[in-house]
N, C-alpha and C positions, 0 to 999 in steps of 0.2 A: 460669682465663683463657678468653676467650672468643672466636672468630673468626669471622666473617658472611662466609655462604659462599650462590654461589646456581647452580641449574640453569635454563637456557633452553628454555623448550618453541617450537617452531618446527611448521612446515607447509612444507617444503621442495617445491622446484619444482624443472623441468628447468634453469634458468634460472641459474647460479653468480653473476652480476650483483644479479639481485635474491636472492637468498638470501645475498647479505656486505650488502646495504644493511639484510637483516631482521636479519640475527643484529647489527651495528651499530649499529642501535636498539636491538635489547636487551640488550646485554651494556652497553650505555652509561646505561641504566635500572637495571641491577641496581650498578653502580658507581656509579650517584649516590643508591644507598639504601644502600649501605654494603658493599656486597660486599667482598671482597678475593681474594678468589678467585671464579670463575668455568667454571662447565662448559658446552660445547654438547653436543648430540644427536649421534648418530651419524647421518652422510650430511648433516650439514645444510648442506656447500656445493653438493650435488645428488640432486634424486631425480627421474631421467630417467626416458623413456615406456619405456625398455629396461636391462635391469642393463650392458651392454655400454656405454652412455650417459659411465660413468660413467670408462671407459678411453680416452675422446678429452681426456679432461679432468683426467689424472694428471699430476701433477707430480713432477719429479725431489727430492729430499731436498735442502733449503735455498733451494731457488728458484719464483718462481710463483706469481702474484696471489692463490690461497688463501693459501698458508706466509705473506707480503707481508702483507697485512691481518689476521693474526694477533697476528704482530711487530709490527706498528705500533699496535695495538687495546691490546694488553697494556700495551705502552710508553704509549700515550698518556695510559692511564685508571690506569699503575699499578697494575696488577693480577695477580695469577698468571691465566693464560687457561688452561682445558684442552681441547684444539680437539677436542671430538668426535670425528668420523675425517673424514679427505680422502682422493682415491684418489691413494696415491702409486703410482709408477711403479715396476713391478718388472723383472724380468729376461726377464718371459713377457707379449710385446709385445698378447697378446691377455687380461691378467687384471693385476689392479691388487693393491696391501699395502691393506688396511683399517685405517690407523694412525692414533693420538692422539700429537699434540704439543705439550709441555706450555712455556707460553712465562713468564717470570718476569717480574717487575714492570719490567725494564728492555728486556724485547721479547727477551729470547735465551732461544733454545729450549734448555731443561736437561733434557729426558726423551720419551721415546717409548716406546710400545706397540703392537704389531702382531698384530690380534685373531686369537687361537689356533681358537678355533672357528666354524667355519662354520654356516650357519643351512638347513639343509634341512627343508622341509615340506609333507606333499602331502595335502590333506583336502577330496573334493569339488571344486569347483573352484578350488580356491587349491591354488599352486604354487609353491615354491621351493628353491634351489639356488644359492648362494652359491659354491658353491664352483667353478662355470663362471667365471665370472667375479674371483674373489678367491686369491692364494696366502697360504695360511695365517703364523700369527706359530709361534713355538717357542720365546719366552723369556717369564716374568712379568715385567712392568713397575712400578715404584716409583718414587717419587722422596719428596725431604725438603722439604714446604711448613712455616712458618712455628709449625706448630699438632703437628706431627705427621710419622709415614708416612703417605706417600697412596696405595694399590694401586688400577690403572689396571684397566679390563675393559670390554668392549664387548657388550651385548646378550646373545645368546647364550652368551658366557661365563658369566653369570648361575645357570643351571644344572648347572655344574661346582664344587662348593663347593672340592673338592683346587686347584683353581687360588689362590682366597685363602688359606689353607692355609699354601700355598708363597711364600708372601709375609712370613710371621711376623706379629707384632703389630702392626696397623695401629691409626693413627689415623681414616681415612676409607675408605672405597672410592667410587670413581666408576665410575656405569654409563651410558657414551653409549647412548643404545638407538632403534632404531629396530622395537617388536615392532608385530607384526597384531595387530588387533583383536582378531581369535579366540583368539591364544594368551594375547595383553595380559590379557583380561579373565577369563582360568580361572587364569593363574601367576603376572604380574605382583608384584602386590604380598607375594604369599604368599612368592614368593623372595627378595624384598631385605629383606624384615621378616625371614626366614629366617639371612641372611649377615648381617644385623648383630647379632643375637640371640646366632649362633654364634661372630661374631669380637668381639664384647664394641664394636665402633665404631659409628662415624656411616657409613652409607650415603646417598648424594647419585646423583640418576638425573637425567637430563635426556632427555627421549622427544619424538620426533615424534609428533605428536597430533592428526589431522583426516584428512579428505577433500583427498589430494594430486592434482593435473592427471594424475599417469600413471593413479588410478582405485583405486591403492592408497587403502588405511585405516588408520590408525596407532593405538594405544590412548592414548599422551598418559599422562598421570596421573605427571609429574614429581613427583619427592616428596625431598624429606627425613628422612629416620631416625634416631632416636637409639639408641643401644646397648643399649637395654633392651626395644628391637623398636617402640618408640610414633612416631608418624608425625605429623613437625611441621609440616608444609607439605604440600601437596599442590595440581597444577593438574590436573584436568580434562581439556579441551579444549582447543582452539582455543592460541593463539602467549599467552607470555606468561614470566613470571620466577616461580621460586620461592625462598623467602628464608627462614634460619634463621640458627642460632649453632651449631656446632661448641666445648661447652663441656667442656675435657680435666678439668677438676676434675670435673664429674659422671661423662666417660669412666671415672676412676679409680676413683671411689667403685662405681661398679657393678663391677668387678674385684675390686674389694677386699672385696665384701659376699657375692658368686656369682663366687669364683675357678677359675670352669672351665678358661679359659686353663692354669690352674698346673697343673690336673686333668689333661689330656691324657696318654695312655700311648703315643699314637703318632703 
């Protein structure tokens, strides 16, 4: 059986206004090709000229024109929505949660993730440090979509394979990402062809991809994966939708042919 599932590639702005009228266009594009599920990017309700940007503009858990157009978007279109991350509001009035909210066909939010790893990196003149500004997550997230397990991760979780792991047998993984250019184009695809290879599933990325106003660079290259590591979709660049099928009877069969799964001694 088979389920059409799609990643949104975006170019997110300081701007939370216009980046719900961009992701709106596209999540309402990938639902009228057949989606039923849908993933955004990670940060794709803002990417301020400052990482601090992004804690004027945190919302408390259930309330709040990002959470607000999530619920209404899912509900409208009918759709599982997995909201990449928004800055929810933590306890530490100067750092935001980096969390995914996963909204069901009827607009109620049944699941949530709150990214474990932070993204630090200092090469020449690029800089970063996530974790000024972010309190980290401490639980793996899942939830049960229509097809499958679906295990949640954000970006830099990517390169923590123990984290899928710790999840058991999935059907998908979803990776909201927002990587740099620089790291996107040496690791990128080599890790999520990586996690899906290893966990025997489908991998689905949704990446910010362009030249953003803060001067930031994003690598883009939203893709789809299938379990046997081959890569059914892929965008590039610039804003757009990627589109596949999620097909559990091939999931099976490649389990059943190369039962590494069963293989595991630890």
């Amino acid at each position: 059986m088979s389920h059409t599932v799609a990643a949104i590639q975006m170019i997110s702005s300081p701007n939370v206004a216009d980046n719900i009228a961009s992701a709106r266009r596209l999540v309402t594009q990938a639902a009228a090709g057949g989606a039923q599920l849908v993933l955004l990017p990670e940060y794709w309700a803002i990417m301020g000229h400052s990482d601090s940007d992004k804690v004027a503009v945190a919302e408390p858990l259930g309330q709040g024109p990002i959470q607000d157009f999530m619920s209404s978007l899912a509900r409208e279109l009918g759709i599982w929505l997995i909201g990449g991350t928004l800055p929810l509001a933590s306890h530490d009035a100067a750092k935001v949660i980096n969390t995914t909210l996963v909204y069901n066909p009827q607009g109620e939010q049944v699941s949530r993730y709150d990214k474990i790893h932070l993204f630090g990196f200092s090469k020449g003149g690029e800089s970063y440090d996530e974790s000024r500004t972010i309190v980290p997550g401490t639980a793996p997230g899942v939830f049960e979509a229509p097809f499958g397990k679906v295990g949640m991760s954000v970006c830099y979780d990517l390169r923590f394979p123990e984290l899928y792991r710790a999840m058991g047998p999935l059907a998908l993984i979803v990776v909201p990402a927002a990587f740099t250019y620089t790291t996107g184009q040496a690791h990128w695809e080599i890790l999520l062809r990586a996690r899906a290879i290893e966990n025997q599933c489908y991998v689905l990325a949704a990446a910010q991809g362009g030249q953003h106003p803060n001067g930031r660079r994003t690598w883009g290259h939203s893709m789809l994966i299938d379990p046997w590591g081959a890569v059914k979709a892929v965008q590039a660049e610039g804003e757009g939708v990627v589109q596949g099928q999620i097909d559990t009877g091939y999931m099976d069969g490649v389990r059943a042919s190369l039962p590494a799964l069963k293989h595991r001694t630890m």
